[in-house]
C-alpha positions as CSV (number, residue, x, y, z in Angstrom):
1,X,6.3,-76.5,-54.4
2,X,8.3,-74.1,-56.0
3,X,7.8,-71.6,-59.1
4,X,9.1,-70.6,-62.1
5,X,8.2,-68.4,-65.2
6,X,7.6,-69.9,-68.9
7,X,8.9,-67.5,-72.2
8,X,5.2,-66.5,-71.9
9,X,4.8,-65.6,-68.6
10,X,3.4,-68.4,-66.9
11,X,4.3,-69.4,-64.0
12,X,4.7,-73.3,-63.6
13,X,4.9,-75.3,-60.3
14,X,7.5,-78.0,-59.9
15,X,9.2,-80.1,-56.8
16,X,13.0,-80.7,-56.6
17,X,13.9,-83.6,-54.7
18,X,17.1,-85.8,-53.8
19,X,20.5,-85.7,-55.3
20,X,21.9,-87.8,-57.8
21,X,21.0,-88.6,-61.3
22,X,18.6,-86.0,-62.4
23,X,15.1,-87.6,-63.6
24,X,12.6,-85.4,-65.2
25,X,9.2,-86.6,-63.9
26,X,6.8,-85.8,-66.7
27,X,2.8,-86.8,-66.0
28,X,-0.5,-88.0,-67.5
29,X,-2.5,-85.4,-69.3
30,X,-4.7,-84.8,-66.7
31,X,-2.4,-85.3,-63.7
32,X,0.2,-83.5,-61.9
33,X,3.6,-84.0,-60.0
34,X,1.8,-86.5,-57.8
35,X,1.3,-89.3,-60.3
36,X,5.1,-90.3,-59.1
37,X,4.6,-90.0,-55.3
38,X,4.3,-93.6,-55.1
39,X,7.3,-94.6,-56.7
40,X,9.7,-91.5,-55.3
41,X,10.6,-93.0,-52.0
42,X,11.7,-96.5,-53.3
43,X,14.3,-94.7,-55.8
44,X,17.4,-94.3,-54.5
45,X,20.7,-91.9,-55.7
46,X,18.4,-89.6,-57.9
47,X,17.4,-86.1,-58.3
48,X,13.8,-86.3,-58.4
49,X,12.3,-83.0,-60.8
50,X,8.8,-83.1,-61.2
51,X,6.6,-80.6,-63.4
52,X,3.1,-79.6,-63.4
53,X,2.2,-78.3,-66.8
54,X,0.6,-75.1,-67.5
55,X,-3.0,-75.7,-66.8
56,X,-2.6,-78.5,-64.0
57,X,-2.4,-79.2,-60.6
58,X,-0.5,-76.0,-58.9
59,X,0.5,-73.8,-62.2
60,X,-1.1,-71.2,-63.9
61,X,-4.1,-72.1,-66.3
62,X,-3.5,-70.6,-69.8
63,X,-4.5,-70.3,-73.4
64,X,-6.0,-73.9,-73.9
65,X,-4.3,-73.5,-77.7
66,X,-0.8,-73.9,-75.3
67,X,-1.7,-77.3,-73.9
68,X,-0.2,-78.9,-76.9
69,X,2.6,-81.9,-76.8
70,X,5.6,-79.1,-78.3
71,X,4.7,-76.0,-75.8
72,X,4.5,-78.7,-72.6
73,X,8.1,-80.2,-73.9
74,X,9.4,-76.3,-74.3
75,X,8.6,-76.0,-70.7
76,X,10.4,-78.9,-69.5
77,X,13.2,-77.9,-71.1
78,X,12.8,-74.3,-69.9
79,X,12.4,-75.8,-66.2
80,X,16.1,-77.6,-66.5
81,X,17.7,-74.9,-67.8
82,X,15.8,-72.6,-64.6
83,X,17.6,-75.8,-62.5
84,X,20.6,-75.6,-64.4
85,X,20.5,-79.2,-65.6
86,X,22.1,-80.0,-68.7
87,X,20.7,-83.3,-69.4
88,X,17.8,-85.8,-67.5
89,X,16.9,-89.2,-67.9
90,X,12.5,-88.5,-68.5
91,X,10.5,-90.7,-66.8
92,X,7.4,-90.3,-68.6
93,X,3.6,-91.1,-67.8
94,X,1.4,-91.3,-70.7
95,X,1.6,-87.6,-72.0
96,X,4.9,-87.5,-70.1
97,X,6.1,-90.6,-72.7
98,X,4.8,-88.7,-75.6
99,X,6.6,-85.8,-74.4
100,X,9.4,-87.7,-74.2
101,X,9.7,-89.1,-77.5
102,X,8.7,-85.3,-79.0
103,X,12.2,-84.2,-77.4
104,X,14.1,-87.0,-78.7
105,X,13.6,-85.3,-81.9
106,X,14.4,-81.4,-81.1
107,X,16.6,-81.7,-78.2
108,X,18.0,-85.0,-77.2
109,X,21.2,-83.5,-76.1
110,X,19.4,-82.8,-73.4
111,X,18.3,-86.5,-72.6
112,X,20.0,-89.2,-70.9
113,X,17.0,-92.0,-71.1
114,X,13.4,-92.1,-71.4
115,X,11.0,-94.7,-69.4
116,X,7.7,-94.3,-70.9
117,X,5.0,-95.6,-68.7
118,X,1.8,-97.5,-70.8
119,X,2.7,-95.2,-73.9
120,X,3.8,-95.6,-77.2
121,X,3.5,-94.5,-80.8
122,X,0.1,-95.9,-81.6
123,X,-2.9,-95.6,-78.8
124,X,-5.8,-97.6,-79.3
125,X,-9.1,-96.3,-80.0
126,X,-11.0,-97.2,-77.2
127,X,-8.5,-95.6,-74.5
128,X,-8.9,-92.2,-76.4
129,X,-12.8,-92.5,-75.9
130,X,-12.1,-93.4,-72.3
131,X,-10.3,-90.5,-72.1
132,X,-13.0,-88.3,-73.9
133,X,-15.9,-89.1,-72.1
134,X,-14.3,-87.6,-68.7
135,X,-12.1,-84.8,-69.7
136,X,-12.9,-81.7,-69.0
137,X,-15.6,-82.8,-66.4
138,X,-16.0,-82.9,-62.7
139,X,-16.5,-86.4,-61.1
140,X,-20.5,-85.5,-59.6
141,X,-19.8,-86.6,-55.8
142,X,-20.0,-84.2,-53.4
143,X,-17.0,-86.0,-51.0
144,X,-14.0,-88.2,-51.4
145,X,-15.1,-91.1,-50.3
146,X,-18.4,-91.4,-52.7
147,X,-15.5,-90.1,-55.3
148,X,-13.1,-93.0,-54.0
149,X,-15.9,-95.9,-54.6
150,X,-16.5,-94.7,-57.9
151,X,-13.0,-94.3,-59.2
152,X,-12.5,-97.9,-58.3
153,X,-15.2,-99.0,-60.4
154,X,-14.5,-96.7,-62.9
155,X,-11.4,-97.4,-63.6
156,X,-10.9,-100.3,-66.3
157,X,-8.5,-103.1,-66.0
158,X,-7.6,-102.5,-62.2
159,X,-7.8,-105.4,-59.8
160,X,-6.2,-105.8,-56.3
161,X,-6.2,-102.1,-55.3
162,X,-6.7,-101.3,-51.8
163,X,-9.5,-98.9,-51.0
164,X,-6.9,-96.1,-49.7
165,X,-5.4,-95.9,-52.9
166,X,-8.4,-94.9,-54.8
167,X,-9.3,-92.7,-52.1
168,X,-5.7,-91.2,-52.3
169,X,-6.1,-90.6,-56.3
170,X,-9.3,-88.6,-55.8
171,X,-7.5,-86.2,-53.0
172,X,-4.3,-86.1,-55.6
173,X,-6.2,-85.4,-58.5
174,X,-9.9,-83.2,-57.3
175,X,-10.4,-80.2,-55.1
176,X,-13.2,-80.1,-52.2
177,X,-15.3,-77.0,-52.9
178,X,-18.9,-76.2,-51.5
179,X,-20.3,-77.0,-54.9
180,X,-18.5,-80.3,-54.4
181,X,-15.8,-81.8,-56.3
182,X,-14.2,-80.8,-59.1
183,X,-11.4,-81.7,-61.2
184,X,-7.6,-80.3,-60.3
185,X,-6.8,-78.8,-64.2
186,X,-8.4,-76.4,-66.3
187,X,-11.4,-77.8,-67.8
188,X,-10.6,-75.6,-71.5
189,X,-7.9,-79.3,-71.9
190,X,-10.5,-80.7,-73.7
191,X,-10.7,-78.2,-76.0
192,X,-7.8,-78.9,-77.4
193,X,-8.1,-83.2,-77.2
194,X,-10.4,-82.1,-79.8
195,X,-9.1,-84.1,-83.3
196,X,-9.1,-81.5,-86.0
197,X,-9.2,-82.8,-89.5
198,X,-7.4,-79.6,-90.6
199,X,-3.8,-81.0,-89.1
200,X,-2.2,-83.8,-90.5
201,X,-1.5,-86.2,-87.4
202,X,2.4,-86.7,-86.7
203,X,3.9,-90.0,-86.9
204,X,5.1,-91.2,-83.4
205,X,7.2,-94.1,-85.0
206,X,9.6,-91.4,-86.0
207,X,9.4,-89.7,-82.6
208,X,10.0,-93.4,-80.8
209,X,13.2,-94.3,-83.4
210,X,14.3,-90.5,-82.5
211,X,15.7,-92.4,-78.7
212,X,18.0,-94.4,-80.8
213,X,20.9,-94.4,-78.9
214,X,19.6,-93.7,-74.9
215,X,18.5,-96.1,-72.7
216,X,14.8,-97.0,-73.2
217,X,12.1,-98.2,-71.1
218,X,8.7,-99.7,-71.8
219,X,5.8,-100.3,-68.7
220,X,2.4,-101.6,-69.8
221,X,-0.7,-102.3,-67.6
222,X,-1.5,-106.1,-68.9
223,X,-5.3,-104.5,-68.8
224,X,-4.2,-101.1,-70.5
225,X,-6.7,-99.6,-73.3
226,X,-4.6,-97.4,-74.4
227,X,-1.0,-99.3,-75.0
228,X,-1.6,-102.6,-76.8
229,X,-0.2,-105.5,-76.3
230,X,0.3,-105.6,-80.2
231,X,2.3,-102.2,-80.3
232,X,4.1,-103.0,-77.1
233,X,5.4,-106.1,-79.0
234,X,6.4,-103.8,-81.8
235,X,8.3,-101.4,-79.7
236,X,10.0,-104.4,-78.5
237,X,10.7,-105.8,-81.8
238,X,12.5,-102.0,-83.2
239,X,14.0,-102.2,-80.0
240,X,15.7,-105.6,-79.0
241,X,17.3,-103.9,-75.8
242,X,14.2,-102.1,-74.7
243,X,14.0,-102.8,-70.7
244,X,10.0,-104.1,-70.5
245,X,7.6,-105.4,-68.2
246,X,4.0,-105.7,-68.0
247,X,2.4,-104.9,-65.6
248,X,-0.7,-107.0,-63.7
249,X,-4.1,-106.3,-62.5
250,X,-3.1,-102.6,-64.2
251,X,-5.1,-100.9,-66.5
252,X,-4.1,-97.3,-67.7
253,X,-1.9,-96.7,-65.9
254,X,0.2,-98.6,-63.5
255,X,0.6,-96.7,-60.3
256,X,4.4,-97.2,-61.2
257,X,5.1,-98.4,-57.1
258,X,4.4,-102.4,-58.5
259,X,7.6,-104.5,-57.9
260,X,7.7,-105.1,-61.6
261,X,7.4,-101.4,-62.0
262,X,9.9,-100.8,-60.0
263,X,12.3,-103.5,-61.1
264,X,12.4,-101.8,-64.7
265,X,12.7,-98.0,-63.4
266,X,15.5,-99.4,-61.6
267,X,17.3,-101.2,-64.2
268,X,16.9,-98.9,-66.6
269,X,18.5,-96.0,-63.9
270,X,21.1,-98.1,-63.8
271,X,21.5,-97.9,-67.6
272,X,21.5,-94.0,-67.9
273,X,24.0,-94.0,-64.9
């Protein structure tokens, strides 16, 4: 992986792959530039960028009040212009998607599409408990395979996943150490999940009608408890030419290496090109 420094001096990590259209590979909140190692070798005739944000995977940890939807979308912008991209079709997971939708606002000259992987402008209640109850903590087992078995059965809304891709998550996304496992991010991230009832919460309808314009692209696990079906029919309704698919035996979220995942990445490439 290779490095670069943020206006704050951080210093992020990032892979640049492939030539071609350049696609900005943004992740889930806790995840890294793996989450798209599944999906990178069927794509073909694109520059492959993706970021770890400050406090994941191989970059610097930070101030936790920095791990905030604006200062991650600064960065991604400040790793093009370290690249010398002017624009990127975003490919975004989850957080990536919010990400996303944040820059369609603020700096969609720089955009050529956005595929937003089981996110939208409304996340249901029960995924954002999910998402509570394990971040910030290490996963208790002491090896990868006791860690493997348990991802599998806690993760909601999966069916039909081999054993070696659970096992391959937990070396992606934990580090061995004698104490065991523990998590690969800096555990301060929940500090700032934290609702505050101090900040009025922004509307992400406005940041979603802010793509008006680029190629647009929805995936949704069909098990997903944090995209619902209801808002995913919503997205489609405020945007008839939204490229969609959901996605089987997926919960949150699809491994994005499905054939119906890849079917829409593709088509909707083939839009931004």
């Amino acid at each position: 992986m290779q490095k670069f420094q943020t206006f704050d001096d951080i210093t992020l990590a990032y892979r640049d792959e492939g030539k071609g259209l350049p696609v900005l590979c943004l992740s889930g909140l806790t995840r890294n530039s793996s989450d798209f190692d599944y999906v990178a070798p069927l794509l073909d005739g694109v520059r492959l960028i993706r970021l770890d944000y400050r406090g994941r995977g191989a970059s610097d940890w930070a101030d936790p009040a920095t791990y905030t939807v604006p200062t991650e979308g600064r960065d991604a912008l400040a790793l093009l212009d370290h690249l010398g991209v002017e624009k990127a079709a975003i490919l975004g997971t989850s957080r990536g998607g919010l990400i996303a939708m944040a820059l369609a606002l603020g700096a969609k000259d720089r955009m050529i599409g956005a595929c937003l992987n089981d996110i939208g402008p409304e996340i249901a209640p029960e995924g954002l408990a999910m998402i509570g109850a394990y971040l910030g903590k290490n996963p208790g087992q002491d090896n990868f395979a006791d860690a493997a078995r348990a991802r599998a059965r806690f993760m909601e809304g999966f069916r039909n996943v081999p054993e070696s891709r659970w096992m391959e998550e937990v070396q992606k996304h934990f580090r061995l150490t004698d104490e065991g496992l523990v998590i690969n991010y800096d555990p301060d991230l929940a500090r700032v999940f934290e609702p505050s009832g101090d900040v009025e919460p922004p509307n992400i309808w406005d940041w979603y009608a802010a793509l008006a314009g680029l190629p647009v692209a929805l995936l949704r696990g069909a098990n997903s408890n944090l995209l619902s079906a209801d808002t995913a029919a919503e997205m489609q309704r405020r945007r008839p030419d939204l490229i969609y698919a959901e996605v089987p035996d997926r919960g949150h979220v699809p491994f994005l290496d499905e054939p119906e995942s890849v079917a829409v990445i593709r088509r909707w490439l083939e839009a931004c090109r």
